[in-house]
C-alpha positions as CSV (number, residue, x, y, z in Angstrom):
1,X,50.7,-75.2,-108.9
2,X,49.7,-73.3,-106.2
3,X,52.8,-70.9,-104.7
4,X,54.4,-71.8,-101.3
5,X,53.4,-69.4,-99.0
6,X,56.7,-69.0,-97.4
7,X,57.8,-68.4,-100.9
8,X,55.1,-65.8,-101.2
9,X,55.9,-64.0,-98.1
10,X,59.9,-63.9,-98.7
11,X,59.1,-62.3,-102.1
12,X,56.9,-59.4,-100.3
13,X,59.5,-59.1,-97.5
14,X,62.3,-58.4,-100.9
15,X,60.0,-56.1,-102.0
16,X,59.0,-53.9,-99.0
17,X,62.7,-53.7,-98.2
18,X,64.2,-52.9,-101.6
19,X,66.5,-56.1,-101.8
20,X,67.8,-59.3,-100.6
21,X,70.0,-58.3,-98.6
22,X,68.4,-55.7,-96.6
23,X,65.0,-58.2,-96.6
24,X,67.8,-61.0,-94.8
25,X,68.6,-58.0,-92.2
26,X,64.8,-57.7,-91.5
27,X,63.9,-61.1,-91.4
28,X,67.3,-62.7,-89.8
29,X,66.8,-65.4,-92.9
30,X,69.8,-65.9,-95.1
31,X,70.6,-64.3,-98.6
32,X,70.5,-67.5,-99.9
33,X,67.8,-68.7,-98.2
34,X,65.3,-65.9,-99.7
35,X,66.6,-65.9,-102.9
36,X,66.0,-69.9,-102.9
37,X,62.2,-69.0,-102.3
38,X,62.3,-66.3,-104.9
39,X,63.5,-68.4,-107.5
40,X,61.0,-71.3,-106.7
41,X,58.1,-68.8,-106.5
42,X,59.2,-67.3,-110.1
43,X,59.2,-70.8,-111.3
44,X,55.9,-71.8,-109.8
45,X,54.1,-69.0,-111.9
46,X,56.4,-69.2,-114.9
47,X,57.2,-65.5,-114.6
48,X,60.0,-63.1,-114.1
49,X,58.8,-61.0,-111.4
50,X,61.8,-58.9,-109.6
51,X,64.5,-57.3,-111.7
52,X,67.8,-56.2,-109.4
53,X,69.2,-53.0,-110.6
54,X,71.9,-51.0,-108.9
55,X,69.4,-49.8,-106.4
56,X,67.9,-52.9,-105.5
57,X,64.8,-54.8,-107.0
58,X,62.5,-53.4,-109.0
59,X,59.1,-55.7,-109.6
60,X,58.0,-56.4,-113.3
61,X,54.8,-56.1,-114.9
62,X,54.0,-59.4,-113.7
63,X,56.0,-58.7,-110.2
64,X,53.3,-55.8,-110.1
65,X,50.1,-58.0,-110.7
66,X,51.2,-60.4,-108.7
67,X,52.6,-58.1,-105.4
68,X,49.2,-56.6,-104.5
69,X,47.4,-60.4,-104.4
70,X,49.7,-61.8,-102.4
71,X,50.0,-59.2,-99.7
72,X,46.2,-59.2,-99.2
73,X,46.4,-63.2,-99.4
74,X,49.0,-62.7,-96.3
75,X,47.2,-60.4,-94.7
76,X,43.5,-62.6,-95.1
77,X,45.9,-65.3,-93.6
78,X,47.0,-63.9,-90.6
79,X,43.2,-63.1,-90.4
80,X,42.9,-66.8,-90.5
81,X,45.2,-67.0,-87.6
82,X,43.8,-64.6,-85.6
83,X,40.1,-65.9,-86.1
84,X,41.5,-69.3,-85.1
85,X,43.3,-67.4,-81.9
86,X,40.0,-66.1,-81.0
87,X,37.6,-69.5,-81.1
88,X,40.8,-70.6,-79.1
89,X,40.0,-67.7,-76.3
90,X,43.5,-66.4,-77.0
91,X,43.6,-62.8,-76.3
92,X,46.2,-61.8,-78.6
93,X,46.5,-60.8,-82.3
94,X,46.6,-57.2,-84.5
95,X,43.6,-55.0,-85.1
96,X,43.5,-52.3,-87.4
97,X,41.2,-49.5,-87.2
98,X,40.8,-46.1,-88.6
99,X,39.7,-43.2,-86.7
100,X,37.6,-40.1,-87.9
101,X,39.1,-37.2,-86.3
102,X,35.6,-35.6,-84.6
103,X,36.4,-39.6,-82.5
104,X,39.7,-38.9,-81.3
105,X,38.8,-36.5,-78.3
106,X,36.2,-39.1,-76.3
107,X,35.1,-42.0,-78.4
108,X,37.9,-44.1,-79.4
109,X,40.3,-43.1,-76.4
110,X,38.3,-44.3,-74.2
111,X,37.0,-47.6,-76.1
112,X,40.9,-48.7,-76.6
113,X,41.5,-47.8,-73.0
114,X,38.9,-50.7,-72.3
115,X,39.8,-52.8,-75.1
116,X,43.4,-52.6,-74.1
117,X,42.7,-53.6,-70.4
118,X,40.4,-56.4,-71.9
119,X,43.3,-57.8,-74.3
120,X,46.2,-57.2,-72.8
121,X,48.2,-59.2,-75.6
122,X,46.1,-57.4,-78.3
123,X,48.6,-55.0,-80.7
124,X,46.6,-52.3,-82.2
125,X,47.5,-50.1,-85.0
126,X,46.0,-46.8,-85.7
127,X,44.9,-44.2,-88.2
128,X,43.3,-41.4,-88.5
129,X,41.4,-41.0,-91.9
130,X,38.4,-40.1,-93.3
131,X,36.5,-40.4,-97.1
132,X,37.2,-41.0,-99.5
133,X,40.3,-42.6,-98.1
134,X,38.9,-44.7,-95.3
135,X,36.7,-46.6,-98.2
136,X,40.1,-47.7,-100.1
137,X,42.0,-48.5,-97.0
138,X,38.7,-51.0,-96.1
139,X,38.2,-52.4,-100.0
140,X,41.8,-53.4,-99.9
141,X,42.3,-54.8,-96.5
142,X,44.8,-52.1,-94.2
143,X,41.6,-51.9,-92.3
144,X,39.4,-54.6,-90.3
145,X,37.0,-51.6,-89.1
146,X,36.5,-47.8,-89.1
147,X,35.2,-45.2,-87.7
148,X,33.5,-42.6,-89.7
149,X,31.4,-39.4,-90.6
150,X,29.6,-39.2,-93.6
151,X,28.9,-42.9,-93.9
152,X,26.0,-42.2,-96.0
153,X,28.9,-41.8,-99.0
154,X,29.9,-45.2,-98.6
155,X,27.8,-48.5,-100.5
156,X,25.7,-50.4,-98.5
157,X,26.2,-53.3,-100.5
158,X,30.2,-53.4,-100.1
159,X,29.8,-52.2,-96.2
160,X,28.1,-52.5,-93.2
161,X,27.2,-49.0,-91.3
162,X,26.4,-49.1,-88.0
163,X,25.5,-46.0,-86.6
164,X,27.3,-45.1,-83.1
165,X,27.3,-40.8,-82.2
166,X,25.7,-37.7,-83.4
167,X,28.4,-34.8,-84.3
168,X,26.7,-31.7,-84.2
169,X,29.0,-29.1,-87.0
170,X,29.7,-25.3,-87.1
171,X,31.6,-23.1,-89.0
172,X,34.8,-22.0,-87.5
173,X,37.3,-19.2,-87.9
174,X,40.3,-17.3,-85.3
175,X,38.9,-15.5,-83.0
176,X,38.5,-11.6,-84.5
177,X,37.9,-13.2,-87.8
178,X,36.7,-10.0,-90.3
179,X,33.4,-12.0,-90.6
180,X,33.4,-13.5,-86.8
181,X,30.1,-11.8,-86.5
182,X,28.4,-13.1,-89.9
183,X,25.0,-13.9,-89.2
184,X,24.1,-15.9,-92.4
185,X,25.7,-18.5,-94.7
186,X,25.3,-16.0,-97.5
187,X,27.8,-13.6,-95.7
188,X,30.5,-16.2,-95.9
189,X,30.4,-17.5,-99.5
190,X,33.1,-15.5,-100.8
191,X,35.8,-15.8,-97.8
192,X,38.7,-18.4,-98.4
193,X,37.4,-21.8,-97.1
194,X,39.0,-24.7,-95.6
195,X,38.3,-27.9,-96.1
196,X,39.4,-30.7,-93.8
197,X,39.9,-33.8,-96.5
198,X,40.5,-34.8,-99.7
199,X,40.9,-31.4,-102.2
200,X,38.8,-33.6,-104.6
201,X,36.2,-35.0,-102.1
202,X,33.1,-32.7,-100.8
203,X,31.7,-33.7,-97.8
204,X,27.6,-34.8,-98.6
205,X,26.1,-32.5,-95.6
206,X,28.5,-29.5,-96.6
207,X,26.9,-30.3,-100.0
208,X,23.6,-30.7,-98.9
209,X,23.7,-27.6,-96.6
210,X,24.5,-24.9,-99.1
211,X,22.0,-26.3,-101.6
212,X,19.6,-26.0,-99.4
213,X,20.2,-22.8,-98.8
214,X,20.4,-21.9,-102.7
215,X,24.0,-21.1,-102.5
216,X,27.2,-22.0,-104.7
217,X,29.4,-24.4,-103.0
218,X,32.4,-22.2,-102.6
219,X,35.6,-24.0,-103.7
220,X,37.8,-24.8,-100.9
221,X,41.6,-22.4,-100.9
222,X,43.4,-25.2,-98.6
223,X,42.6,-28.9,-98.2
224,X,44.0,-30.7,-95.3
225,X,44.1,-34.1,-94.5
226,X,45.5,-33.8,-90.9
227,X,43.0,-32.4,-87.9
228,X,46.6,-30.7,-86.3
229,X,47.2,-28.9,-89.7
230,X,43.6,-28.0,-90.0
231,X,43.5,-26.6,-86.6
232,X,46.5,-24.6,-87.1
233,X,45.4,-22.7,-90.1
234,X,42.4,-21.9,-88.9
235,X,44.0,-20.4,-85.9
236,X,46.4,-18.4,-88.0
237,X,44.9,-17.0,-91.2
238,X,41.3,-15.8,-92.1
239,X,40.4,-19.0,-94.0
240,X,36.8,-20.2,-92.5
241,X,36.1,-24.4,-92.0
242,X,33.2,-27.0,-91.0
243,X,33.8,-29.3,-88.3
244,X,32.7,-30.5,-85.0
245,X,31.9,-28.2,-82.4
246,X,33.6,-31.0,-79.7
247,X,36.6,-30.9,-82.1
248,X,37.2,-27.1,-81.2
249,X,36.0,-26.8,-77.8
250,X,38.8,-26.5,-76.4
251,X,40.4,-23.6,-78.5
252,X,37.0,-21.8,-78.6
253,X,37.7,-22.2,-74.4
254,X,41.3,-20.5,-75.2
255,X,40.0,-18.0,-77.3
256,X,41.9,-19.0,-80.2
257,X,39.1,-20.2,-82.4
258,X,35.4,-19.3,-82.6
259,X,32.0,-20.5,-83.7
260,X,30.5,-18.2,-86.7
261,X,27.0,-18.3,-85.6
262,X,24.8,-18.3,-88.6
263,X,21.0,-18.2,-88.3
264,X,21.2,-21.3,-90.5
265,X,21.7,-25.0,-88.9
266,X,24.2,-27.3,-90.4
267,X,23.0,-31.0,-91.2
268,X,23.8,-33.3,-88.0
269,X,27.1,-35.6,-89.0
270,X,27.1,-39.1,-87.8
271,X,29.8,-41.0,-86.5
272,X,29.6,-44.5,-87.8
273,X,31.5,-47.8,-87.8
274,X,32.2,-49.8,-90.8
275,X,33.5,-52.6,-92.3
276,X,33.6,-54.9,-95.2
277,X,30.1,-56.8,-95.7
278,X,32.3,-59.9,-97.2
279,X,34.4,-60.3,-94.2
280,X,33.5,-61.4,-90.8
281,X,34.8,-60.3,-88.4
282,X,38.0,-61.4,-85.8
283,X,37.2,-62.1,-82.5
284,X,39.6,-59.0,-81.7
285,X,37.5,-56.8,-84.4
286,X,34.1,-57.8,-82.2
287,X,35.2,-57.1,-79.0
288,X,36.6,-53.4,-80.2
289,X,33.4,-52.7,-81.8
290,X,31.2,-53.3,-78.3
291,X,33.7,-51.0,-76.4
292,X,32.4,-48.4,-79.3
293,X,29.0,-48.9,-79.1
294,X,29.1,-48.9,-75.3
295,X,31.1,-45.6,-75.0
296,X,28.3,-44.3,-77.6
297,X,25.7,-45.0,-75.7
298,X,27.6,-43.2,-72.8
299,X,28.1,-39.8,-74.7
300,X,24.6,-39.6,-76.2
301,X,23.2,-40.4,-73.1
302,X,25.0,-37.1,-71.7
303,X,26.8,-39.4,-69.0
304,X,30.5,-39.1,-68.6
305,X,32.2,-42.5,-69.3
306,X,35.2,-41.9,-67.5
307,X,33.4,-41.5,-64.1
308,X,31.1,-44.2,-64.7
309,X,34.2,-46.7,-66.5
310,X,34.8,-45.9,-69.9
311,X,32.9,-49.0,-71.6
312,X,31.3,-51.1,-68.6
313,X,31.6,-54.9,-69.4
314,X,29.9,-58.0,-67.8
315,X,33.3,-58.7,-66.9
């Protein structure tokens, strides 16, 4: 028998809130009325799948297996909804997107600006990530799109790449860095590096760039996942990093960062959208991704957007 979906989502509500009781707070449902669903759900699969415990509810083996399908099955459903909402010429619904940080400073402000005025009832929820992470938040569904460098790391047969802006990269250090005046990659091997991501995760043109130049990839001192954290570091110690020159234009302007200029060139980065191959996409998802593309064309053309309207529409 297939489960209830009401009995399916009162059982994720429990969980996400620890217990019955606060899940009834959250939900303004009854005690009763939740444990009711709970109990026909258990029932329904023939399986034990909460324990309560002094704390609250803890999920079983089976509660385990069981928690992760049914929140993607409620999320694909109020995909569902939302795909209905949009053949309907409804204008509201949630998207989901996640943002590289070298797209936070032009790109996606001013594509939401336009999507927002465009979908006024549209609630969009934000993060900022980038790979490996940004891969596992698409496979399982906390994403609809994204918005991402080094796309070239993620399949082609689970994703569709699109790509959208060129991000030109440079090394970066404070300003009266030991080695500010380094003319070569060589000179910079054995400083402390930075790198802005997962500690496990090498970016493929950081990679690519000091094999090319026949050089030992050195191994990063500090991994951040945060662009704010990243920044400060680099403003306050001697550690070197790679990122986007439009990233740090602003504190190379204050003099509190500044471009190691190597006689070497870094690899171009791309800013790219994704998303899942196996999932079209809402009507919500498709009108964010022209504001992108639009606003892309914008910046690579070399025009401002914001004199000429961030994303200009046939509106």
């Amino acid at each position: 028998m297939i489960p209830k979906m009401s009995a399916v989502q009162a059982f994720v509500e429990i969980v996400e809130a620890g217990g019955v009781h606060a899940a009834a707070r959250a939900t303004g449902l009854s005690q009763s009325a939740l444990s009711r669903s709970l109990r026909a759900l258990e029932e329904d699969l023939s399986a034990r799948l909460l324990t309560r415990s002094i704390q609250g509810v803890e999920l079983t083996e089976e509660g385990r297996a069981f928690h992760q399908h049914a929140v993607a099955a409620l999320r694909e459903l109020s995909r569902a909804r939302e795909a209905v909402q949009g053949v309907q010429g409804e204008a509201e619904g949630r998207l989901s997107v996640s943002l590289a940080p070298a797209s936070t400073l032009e790109l996606a402000p001013l594509a939401i600006a336009d999507f927002l005025n465009e979908r006024p009832l549209a609630r969009l929820s934000l993060t900022e990530a980038i790979f490996p992470a940004v891969a596992d938040m698409l496979k399982a569904g906390q994403v609809e799109l994204a918005v991402v460098p080094m796309a070239e790391a993620l399949s082609r047969q689970a994703f569709v790449i699109e790509p959208l802006f060129p991000v030109e990269l440079a090394i970066i250090a404070r300003r009266g860095h030991p080695l500010g005046g380094a003319r070569s990659l060589r000179d910079l091997v054995g400083c402390d590096w930075l790198r802005h991501g997962s500690p496990t995760s090498v970016s493929p043109i950081t990679r690519r760039f000091f094999a090319d130049q026949r050089l030992r990839l050195p191994p990063a001192r500090v991994a951040s996942r945060s662009l704010m954290t990243t920044l400060m570091m680099l403003r306050n110690t001697d550690l070197v990093g790679v990122l986007p020159r439009r990233v740090i234009e602003h504190d190379v302007a204050a003099g509190t960062l500044s471009i190691i200029d190597i006689a070497e060139q870094i690899p171009t980065n791309v800013l790219s959208l994704a998303y899942r191959r196996d999932r079209p996409l809402t009507a919500l998802a498709q009108s964010f991704c022209d504001h992108l593309r639009r606003v892309a064309g914008f910046l690579e053309s070399g025009h401002d957007p914001s004199v000429h309207g961030a994303a200009p529409t046939d509106r």
